[in-house]
C-alpha positions as CSV (number, residue, x, y, z in Angstrom):
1,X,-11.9,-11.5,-89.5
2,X,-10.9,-9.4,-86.2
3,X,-9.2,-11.6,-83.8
4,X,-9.7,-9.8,-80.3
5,X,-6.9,-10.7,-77.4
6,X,-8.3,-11.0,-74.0
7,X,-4.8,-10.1,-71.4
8,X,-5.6,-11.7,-67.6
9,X,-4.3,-8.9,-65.5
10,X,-2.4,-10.9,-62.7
11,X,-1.1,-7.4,-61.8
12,X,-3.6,-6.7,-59.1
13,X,-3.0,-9.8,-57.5
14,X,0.3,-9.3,-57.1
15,X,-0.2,-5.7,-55.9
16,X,-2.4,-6.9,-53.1
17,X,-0.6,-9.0,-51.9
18,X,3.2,-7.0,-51.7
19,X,0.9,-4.3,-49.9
20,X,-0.7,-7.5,-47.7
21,X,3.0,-8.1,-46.8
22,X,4.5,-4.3,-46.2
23,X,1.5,-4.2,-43.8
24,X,2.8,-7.4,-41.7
25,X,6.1,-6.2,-42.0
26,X,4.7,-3.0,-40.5
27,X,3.3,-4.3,-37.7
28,X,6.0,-6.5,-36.4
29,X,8.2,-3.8,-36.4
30,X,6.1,-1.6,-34.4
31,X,5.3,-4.6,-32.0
32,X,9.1,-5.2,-31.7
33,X,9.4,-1.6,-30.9
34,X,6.8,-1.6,-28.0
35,X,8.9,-4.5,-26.5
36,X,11.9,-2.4,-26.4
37,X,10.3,0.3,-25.2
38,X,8.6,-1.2,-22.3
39,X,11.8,-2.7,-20.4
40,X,14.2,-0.7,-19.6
41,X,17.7,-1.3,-20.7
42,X,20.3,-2.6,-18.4
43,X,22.2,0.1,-16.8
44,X,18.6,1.6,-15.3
45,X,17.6,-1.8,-13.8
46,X,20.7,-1.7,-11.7
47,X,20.0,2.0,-11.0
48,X,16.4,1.2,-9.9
49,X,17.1,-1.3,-7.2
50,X,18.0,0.1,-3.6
51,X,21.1,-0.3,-1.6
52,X,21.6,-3.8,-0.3
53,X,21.4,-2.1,3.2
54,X,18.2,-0.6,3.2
55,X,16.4,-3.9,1.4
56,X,14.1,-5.7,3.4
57,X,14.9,-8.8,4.8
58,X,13.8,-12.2,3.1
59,X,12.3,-13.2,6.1
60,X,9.9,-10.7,7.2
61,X,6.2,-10.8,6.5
62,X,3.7,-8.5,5.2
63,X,1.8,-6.5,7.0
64,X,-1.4,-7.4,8.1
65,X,-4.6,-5.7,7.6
66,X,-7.2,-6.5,10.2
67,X,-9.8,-4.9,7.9
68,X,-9.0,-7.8,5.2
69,X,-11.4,-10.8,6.1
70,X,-10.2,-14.3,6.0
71,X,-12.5,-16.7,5.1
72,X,-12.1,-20.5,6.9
73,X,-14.9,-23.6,5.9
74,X,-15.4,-25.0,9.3
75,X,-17.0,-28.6,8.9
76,X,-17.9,-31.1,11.6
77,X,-18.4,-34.5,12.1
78,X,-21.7,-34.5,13.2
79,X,-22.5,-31.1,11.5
80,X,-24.6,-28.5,13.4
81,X,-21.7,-27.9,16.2
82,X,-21.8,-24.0,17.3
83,X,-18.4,-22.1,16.9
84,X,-17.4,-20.2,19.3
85,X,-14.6,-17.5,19.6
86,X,-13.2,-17.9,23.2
87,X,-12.0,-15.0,23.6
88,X,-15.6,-13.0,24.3
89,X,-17.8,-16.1,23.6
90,X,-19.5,-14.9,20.5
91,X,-20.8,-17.6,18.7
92,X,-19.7,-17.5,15.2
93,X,-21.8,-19.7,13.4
94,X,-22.7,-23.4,13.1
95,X,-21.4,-25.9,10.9
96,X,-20.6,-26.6,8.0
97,X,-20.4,-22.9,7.3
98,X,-17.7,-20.5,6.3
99,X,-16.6,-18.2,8.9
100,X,-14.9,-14.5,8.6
101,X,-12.1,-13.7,10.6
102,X,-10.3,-10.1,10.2
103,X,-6.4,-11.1,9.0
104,X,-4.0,-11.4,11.8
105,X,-0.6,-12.3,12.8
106,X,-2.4,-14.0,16.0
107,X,-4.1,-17.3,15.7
108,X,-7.8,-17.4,17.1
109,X,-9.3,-20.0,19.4
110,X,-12.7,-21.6,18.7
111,X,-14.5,-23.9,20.2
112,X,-17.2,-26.4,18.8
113,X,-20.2,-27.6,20.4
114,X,-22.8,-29.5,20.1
115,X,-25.3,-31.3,22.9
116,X,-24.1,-34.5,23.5
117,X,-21.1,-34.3,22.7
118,X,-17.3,-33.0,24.0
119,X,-16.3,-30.0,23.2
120,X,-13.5,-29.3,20.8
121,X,-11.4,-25.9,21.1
122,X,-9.0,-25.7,18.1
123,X,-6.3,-22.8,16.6
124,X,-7.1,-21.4,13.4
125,X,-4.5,-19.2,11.4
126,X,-5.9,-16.0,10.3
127,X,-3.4,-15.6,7.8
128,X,-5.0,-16.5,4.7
129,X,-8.2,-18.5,3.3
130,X,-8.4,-22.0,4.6
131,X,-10.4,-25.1,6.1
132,X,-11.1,-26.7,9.4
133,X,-12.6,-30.3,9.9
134,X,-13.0,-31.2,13.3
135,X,-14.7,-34.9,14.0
136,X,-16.6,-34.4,17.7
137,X,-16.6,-37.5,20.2
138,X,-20.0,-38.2,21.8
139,X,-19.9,-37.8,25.8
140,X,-19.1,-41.4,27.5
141,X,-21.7,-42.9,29.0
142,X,-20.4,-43.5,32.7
143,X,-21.3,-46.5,34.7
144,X,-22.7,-45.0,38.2
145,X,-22.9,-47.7,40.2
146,X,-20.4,-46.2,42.4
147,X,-22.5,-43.6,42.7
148,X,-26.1,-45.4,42.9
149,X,-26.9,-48.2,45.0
150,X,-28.0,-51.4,43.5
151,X,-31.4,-52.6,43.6
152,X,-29.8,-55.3,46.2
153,X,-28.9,-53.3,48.6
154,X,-31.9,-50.7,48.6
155,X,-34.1,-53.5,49.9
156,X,-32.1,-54.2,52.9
């Protein structure tokens, strides 16, 4: 009798995964490499920055771009109030609604109303995005008796 001898060839699985693990190794390097290459080393940094002199100060601001629009939510207590810019009298809008303002270094006066009640006139930043809440106070009712004569006295 022929006695046959099966081998289990563990060779490929060892070849797949040594080429599994060049291929990692691979790829970090390269990754490591793009690091490198995307900051620059030491002695440009210092090259790249300006003279101390001609660096703007810490203190000053942007500039402004009236063409950007600012948005502000304008909300009041009782809604339905009209906004109104003061300085042409356009109204705005009513509330609650968000209003656009072009950005500026100036603030802009508004001023809510609504019938029967006082009007408010507020400052609002044009800077950047933002809110307003404004609660309105009803007109005071007046006693006019000053002003009227009584009953009393009408008679006589």
């Amino acid at each position: 009798m022929l006695e046959t001898t099966v081998k289990v060839r563990r060779k490929s699985r060892i070849v797949i995964s040594g080429v599994l693990a060049l291929v990692a190794a691979a790829g970090l390097t390269s990754a490591c490499k793009r690091k490198r290459a995307s900051s620059p080393p030491p002695a440009l940094v210092a090259k790249a920055q300006p003279p101390l002199d001609t660096q703007r100060p810490t203190d000053a601001r942007p500039a402004l771009d009236p063409t950007f629009l600012i948005l502000v939510w304008m909300e009041t207590t009782p809604p339905g109030a009209a906004v109104r810019r003061l300085s042409d009298g356009h109204v705005m809008g009513f509330t609650p609604d968000t209003i656009e303002f072009g950005q500026s270094a100036e603030p802009v006066q508004v001023r809510f109303e609504l019938a029967g009640y006082l009007p408010v006139t507020r400052e609002v930043a044009v800077v950047s995005d933002g809110e307003l809440k404004v609660v309105l106070e009803p007109i005071p009712k007046g006693r006019h008796s000053a002003t009227k004569k009584s009953k009393a006295s009408r008679g006589r």
